[in-house]
Backbone as numpy.savetxt, mean C-alpha at the origin, in Angstrom:
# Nx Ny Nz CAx CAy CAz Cx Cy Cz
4.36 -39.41 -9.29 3.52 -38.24 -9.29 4.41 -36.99 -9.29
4.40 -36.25 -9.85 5.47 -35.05 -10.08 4.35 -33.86 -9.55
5.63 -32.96 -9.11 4.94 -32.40 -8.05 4.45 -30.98 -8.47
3.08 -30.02 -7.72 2.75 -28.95 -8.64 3.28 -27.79 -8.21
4.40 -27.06 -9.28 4.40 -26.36 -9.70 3.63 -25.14 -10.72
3.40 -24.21 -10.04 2.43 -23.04 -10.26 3.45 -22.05 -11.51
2.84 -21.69 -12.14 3.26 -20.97 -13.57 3.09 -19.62 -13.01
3.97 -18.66 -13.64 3.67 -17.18 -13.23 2.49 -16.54 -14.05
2.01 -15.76 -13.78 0.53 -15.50 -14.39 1.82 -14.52 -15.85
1.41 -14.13 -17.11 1.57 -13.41 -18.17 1.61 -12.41 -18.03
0.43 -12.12 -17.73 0.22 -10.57 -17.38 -1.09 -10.34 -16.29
-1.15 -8.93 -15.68 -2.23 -8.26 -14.95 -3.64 -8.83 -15.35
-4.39 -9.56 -14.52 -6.05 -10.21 -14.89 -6.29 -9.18 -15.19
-7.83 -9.77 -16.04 -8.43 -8.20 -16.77 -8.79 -7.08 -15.68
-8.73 -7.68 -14.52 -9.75 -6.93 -13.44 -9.31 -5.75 -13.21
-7.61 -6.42 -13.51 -6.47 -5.01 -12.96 -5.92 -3.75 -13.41
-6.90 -4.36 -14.67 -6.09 -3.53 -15.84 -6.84 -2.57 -16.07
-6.51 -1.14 -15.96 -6.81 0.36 -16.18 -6.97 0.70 -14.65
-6.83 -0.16 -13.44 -6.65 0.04 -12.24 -6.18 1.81 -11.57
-6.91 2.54 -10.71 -6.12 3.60 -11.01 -4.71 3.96 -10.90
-3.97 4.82 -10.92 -2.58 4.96 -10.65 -3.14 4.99 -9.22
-1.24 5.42 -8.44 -1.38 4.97 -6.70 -1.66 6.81 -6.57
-0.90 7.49 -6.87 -0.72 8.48 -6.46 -2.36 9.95 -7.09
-2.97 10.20 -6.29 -4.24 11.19 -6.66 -3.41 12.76 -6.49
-3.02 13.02 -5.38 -2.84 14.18 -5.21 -1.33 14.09 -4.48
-0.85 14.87 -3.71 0.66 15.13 -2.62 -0.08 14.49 -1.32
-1.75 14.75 -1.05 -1.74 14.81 0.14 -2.44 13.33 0.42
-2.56 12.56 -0.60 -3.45 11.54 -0.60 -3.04 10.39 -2.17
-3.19 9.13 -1.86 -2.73 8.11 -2.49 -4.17 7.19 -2.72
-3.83 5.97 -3.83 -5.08 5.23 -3.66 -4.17 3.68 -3.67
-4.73 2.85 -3.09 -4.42 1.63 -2.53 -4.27 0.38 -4.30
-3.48 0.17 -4.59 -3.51 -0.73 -6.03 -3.84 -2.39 -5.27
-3.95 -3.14 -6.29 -4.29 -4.62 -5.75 -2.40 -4.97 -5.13
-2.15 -5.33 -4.10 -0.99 -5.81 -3.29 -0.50 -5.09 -2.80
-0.97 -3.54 -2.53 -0.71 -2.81 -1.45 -0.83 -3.11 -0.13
0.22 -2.87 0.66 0.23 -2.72 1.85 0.51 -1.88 2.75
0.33 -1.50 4.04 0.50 -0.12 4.55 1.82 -0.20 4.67
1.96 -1.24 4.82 4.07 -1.11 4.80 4.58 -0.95 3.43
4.19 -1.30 2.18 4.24 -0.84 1.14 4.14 0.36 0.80
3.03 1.19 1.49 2.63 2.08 0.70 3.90 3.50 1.48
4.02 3.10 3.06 5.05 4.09 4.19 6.09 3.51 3.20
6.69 2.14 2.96 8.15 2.33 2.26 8.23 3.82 0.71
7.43 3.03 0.05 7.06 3.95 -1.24 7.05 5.61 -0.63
6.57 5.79 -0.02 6.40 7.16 0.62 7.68 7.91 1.30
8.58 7.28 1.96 9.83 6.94 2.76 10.74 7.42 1.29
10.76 6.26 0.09 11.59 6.36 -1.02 12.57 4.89 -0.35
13.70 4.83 -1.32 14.99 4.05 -1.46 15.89 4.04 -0.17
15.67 4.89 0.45 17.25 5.37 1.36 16.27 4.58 3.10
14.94 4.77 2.78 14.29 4.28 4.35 14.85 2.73 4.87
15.18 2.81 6.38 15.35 1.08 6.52 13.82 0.66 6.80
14.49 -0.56 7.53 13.13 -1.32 7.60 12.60 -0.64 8.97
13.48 -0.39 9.80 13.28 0.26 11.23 12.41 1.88 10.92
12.41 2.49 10.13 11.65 3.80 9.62 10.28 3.49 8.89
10.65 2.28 8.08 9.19 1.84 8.06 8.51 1.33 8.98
8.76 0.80 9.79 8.08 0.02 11.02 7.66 0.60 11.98
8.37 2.50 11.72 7.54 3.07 12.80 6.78 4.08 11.99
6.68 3.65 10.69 5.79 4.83 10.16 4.08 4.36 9.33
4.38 3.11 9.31 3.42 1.89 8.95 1.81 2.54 10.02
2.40 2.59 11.07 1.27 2.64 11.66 0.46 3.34 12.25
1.81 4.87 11.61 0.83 5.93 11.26 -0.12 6.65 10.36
-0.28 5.51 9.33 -0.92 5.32 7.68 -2.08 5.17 8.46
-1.87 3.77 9.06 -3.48 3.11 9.78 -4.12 3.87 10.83
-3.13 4.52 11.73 -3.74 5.56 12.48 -4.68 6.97 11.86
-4.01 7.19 10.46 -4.41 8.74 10.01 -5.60 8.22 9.34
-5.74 7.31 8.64 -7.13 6.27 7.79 -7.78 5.39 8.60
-7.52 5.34 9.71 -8.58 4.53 10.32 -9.95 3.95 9.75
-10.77 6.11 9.42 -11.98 5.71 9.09 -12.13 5.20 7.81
-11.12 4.80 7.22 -11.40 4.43 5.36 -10.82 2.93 5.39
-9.52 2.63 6.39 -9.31 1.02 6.39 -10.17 -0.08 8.10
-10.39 0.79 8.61 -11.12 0.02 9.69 -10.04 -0.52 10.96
-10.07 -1.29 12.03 -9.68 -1.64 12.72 -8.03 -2.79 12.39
-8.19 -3.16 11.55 -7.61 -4.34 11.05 -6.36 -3.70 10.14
-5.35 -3.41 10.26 -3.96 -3.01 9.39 -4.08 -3.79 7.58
-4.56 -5.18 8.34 -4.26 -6.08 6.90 -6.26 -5.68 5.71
-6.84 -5.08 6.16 -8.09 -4.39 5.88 -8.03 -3.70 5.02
-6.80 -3.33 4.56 -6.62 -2.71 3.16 -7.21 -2.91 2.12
-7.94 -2.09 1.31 -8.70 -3.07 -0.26 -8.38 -1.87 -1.39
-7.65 -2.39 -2.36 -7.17 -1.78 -3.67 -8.45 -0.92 -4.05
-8.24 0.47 -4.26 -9.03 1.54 -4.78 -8.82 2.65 -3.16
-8.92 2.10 -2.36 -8.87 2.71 -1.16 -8.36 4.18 -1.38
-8.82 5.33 -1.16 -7.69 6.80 -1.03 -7.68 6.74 0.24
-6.33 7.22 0.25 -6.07 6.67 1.45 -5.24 8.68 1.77
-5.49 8.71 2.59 -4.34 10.20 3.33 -2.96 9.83 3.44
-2.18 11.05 3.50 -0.47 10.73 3.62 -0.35 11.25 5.22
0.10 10.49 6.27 -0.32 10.91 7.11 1.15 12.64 6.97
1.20 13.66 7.83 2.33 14.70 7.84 3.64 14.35 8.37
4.24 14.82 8.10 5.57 14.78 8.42 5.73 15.15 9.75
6.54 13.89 11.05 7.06 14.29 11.66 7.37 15.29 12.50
8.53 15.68 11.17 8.98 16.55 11.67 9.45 17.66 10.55
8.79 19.04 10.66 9.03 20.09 9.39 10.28 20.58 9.84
C-alpha cells in the first residue's frame, strides 16, 4: 500500500480569486484567507521585527478589534477590516 501523499494545489480556488487586497487604508487592513493576527503584526512590524516584537504586538491587533474578531485570537475570518492598532510609541 503506498502511502498518501497530498499534491500542492496549482493555483488559488476560485473562491480566492479577486479576494480583496490586505491593505484598505494606513489606518486599517482586511484579513485575506490564511491570515493571522501574528501574520498580519509581523507584516505590519516589516522584515527587521523578531519573533519576541511580534509576540508582544499580536495581541494588541486582538485587543484593538475585539469587536470585529470576537473573544477567540484564532476567530479571524478572511474579509475581516480589521484596525492597525497605534504606535507605541511616537
Amino acid at each position: 500500500m503506498r502511502p498518501f501523499i497530498p499534491e500542492r494545489p496549482s493555483s488559488l480556488p476560485p473562491r480566492h480569486i479577486g479576494s480583496p487586497s490586505r491593505t484598505v487604508d494606513e489606518h486599517s487592513t482586511t484579513a485575506r484567507p490564511g491570515d493571522t493576527l501574528w501574520t498580519l503584526a509581523a507584516d505590519h512590524l516589516g522584515t527587521d521585527a523578531t519573533d519576541w516584537e511580534i509576540a508582544q504586538e499580536w495581541p494588541r491587533w486582538h485587543e484593538h478589534n475585539l469587536d470585529r474578531i470576537g473573544p477567540e485570537p484564532g476567530g479571524l475570518r478572511p474579509g475581516t477590516i480589521l484596525r492597525i492598532p497605534p504606535p507605541l510609541f511616537r
